[in-house]
C-alpha positions as CSV (number, residue, x, y, z in Angstrom):
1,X,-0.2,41.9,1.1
2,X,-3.3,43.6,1.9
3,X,-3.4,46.0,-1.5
4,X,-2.2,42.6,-3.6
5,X,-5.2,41.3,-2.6
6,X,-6.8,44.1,-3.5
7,X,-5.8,44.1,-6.7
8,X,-5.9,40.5,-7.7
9,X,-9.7,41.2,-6.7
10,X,-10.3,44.5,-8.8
11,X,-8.6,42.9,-11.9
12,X,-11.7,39.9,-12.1
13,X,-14.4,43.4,-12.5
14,X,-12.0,44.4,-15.5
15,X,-11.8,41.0,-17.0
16,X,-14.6,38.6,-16.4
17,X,-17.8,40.5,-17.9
18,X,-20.1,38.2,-15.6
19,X,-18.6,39.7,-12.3
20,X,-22.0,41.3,-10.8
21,X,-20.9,42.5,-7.3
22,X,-17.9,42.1,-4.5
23,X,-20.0,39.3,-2.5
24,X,-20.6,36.8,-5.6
25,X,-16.5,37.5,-7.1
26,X,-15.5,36.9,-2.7
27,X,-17.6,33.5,-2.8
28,X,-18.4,32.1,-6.1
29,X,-14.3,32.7,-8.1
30,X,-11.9,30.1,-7.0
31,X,-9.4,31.7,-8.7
32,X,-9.1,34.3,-6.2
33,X,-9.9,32.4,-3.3
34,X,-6.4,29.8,-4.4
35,X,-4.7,33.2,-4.6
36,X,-5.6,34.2,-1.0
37,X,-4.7,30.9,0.1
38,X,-1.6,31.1,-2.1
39,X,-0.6,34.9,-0.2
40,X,-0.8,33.0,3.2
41,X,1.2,30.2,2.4
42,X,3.9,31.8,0.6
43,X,4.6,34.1,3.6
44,X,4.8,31.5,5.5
45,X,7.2,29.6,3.6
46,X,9.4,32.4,2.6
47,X,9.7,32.3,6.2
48,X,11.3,28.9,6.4
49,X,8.2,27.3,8.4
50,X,7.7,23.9,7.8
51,X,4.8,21.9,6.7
52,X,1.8,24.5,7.0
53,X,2.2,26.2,3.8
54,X,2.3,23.2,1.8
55,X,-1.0,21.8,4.5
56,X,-2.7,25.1,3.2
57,X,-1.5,24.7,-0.5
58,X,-3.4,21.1,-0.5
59,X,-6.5,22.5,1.5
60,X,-6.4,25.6,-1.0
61,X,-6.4,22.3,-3.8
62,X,-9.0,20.5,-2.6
63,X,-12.0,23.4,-2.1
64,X,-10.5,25.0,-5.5
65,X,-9.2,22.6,-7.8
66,X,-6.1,24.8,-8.7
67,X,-2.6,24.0,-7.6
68,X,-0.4,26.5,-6.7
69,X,3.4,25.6,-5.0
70,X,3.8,27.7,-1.8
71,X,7.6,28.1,-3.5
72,X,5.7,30.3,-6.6
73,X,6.1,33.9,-7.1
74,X,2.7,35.3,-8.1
75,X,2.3,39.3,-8.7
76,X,-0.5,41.5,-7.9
77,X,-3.7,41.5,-10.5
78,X,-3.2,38.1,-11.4
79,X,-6.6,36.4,-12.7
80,X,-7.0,32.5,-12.9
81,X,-10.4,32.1,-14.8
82,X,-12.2,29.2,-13.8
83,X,-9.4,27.7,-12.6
84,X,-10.0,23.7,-12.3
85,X,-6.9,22.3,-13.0
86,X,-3.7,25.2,-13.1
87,X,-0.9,23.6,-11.6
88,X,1.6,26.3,-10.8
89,X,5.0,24.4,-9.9
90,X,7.7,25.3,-7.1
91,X,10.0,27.8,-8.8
92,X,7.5,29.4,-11.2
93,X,7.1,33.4,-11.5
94,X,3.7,35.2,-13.0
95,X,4.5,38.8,-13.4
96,X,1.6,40.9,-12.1
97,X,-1.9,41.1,-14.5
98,X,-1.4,37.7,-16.2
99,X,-4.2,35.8,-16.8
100,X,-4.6,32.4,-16.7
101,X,-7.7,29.9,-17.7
102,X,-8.6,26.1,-16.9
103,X,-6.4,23.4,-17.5
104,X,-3.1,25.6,-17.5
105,X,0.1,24.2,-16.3
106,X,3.3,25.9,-15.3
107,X,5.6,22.9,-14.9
108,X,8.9,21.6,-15.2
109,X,10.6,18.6,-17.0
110,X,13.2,15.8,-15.5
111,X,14.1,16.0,-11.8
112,X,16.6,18.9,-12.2
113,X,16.9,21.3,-8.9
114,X,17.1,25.1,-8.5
115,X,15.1,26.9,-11.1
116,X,12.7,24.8,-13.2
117,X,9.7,26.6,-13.7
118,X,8.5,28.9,-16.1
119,X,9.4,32.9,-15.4
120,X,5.8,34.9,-17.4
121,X,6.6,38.8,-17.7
122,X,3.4,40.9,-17.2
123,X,0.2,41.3,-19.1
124,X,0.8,37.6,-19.9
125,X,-2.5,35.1,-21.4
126,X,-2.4,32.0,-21.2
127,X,-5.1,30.2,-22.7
128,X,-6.8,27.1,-21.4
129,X,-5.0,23.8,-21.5
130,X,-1.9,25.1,-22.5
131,X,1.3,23.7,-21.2
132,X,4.4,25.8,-20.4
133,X,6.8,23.6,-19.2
134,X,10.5,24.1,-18.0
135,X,13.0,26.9,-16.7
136,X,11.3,29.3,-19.7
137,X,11.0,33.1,-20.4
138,X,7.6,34.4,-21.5
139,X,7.7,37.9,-22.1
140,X,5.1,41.0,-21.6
141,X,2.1,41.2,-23.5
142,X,2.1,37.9,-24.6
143,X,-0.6,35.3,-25.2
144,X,-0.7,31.8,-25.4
145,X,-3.1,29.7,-27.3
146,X,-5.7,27.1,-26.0
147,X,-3.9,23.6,-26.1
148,X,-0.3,24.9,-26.6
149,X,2.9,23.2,-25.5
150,X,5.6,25.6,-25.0
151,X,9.1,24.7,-24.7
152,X,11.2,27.8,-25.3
153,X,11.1,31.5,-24.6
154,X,9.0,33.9,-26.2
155,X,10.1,37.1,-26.5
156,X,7.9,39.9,-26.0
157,X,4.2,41.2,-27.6
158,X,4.1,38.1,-29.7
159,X,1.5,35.2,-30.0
160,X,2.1,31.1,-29.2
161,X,0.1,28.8,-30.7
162,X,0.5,24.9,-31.7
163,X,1.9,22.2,-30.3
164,X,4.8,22.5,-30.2
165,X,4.2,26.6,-29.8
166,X,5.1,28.1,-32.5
167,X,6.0,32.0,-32.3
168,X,3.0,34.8,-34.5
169,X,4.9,38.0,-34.2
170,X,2.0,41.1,-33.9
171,X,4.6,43.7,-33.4
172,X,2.8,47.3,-32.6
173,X,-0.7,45.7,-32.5
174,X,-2.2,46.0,-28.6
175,X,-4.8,43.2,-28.4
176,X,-7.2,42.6,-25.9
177,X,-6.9,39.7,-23.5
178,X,-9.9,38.3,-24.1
179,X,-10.0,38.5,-27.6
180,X,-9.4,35.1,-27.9
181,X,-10.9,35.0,-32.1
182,X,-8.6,36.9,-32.4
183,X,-5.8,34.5,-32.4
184,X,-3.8,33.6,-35.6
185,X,-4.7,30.2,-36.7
186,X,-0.8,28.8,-37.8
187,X,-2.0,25.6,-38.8
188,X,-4.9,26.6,-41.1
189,X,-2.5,28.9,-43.0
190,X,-0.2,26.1,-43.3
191,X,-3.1,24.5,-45.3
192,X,-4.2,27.4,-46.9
193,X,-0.9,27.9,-48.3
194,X,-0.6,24.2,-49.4
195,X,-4.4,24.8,-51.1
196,X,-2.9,27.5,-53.0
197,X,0.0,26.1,-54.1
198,X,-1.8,23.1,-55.1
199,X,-3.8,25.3,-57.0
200,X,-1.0,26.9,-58.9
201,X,0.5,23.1,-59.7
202,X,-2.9,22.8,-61.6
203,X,-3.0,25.9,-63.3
204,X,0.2,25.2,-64.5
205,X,-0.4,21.2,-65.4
206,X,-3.3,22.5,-67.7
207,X,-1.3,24.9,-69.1
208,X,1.3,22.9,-70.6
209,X,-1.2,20.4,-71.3
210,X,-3.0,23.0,-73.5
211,X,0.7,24.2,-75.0
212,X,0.9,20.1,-75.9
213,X,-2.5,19.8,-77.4
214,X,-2.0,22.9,-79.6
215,X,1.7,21.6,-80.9
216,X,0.2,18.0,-81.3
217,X,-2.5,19.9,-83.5
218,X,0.0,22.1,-85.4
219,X,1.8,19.2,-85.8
220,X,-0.7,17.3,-87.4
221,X,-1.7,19.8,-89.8
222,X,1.2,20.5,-91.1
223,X,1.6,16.6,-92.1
224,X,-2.0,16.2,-93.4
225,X,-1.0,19.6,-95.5
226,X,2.7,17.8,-96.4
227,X,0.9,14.4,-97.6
228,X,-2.1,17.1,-99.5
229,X,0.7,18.5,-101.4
230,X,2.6,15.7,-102.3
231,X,-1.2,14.1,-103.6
232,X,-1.6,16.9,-105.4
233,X,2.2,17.1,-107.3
234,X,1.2,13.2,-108.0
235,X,-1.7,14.1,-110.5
236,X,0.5,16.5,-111.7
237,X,2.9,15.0,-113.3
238,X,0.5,12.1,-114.1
């Protein structure tokens, strides 16, 4: 227990670039102190002990703001940024160095029993807000958007984004976890796709309205020539 700790509390150095020293990450990051709370109780309840895990789950709520079911299965290095408002249900795993900002929620759906919780892999991000939500898969090295809604498994080193998520393969591209830019906007190239295709539609509209104009021209020479003609074989034969 003792070198989880330690690493959940090395990992916030790596990650959070305003981490000064040990005393101000020890007193000042909720995140870790919900995890320490979160070690406690879990031993305890994986011990079958009634009541005090769940008393020091809602003590751990109250001074934190974060949630975290004595029931979850959190690996080492995990780093809960900020933190207000991660609910962590029952039967939920986090595979070790995921990180997790504000507002994230690792829930189920319905009143089913047994496994109903999210399962992340490792190296997972999930970004604030987002919602993961039912007996899911997320695989390694994947990252979540801000705001998401996920509802199925993701397979492995891709990206989520949308609501509902919607799958961005980056296949053999290693992104950093806080590169959060970096993320592939599905939405605006949705529109940029329609903005182009709406583009082409015009380009093609004035096209064929140029290929009219020119046959309506053609065509009207050729009957002011016809009726010049005929004038002209008039006089003629007068």
């Amino acid at each position: 227990m003792l070198k989880t700790l330690l690493a959940d509390f090395r990992i916030i150095f790596d990650r959070d670039p305003a981490a000064r020293n040990w005393l101000e990450v020890l007193i000042c990051y909720p995140g870790l102190q919900a995890l320490i709370f979160h070690r406690l109780a879990h031993g305890l309840y994986s011990l079958g002990i009634p009541f005090l895990p769940r008393l020091i789950s809602h003590i751990s709520r109250f001074l934190t703001g974060i949630e975290i079911h004595p029931g979850a299965v959190i690996g080492q290095g995990v780093f809960i940024d900020h933190g207000m408002g991660v609910v962590i249900g029952e039967t939920a795993i986090v595979g070790n160095y995921c990180l997790i900002y504000q507002g994230v929620t690792l829930g189920g759906t319905g009143k089913e029993t047994g496994k109903r919780h999210p399962t992340l892999g490792e190296n997972v991000v999930v970004g604030g807000g987002a919602k993961v939500l039912g007996n899911l898969y997320i695989g390694d090295n994947v990252r979540i958007g801000a705001g998401s809604v996920v509802l199925r498994d993701v397979p492995s080193d891709c990206t989520v984004v949308g609501v509902p998520g919607r799958v961005v393969y980056r296949s053999g591209v290693r992104v950093n976890p806080l590169e959060h830019g970096s993320l592939p906007d599905s939405e605006a190239e949705v529109i940029r796709a329609l903005v182009d295709r709406i583009d082409s539609l015009e380009q093609q509209v004035e096209n064929l309205q140029g290929q009219l104009l020119g046959s309506h021209l053609a065509k009207s020479e050729s009957e002011s020539t016809t009726v010049v003609g005929s004038g002209c074989y008039s006089e003629d034969r007068g």
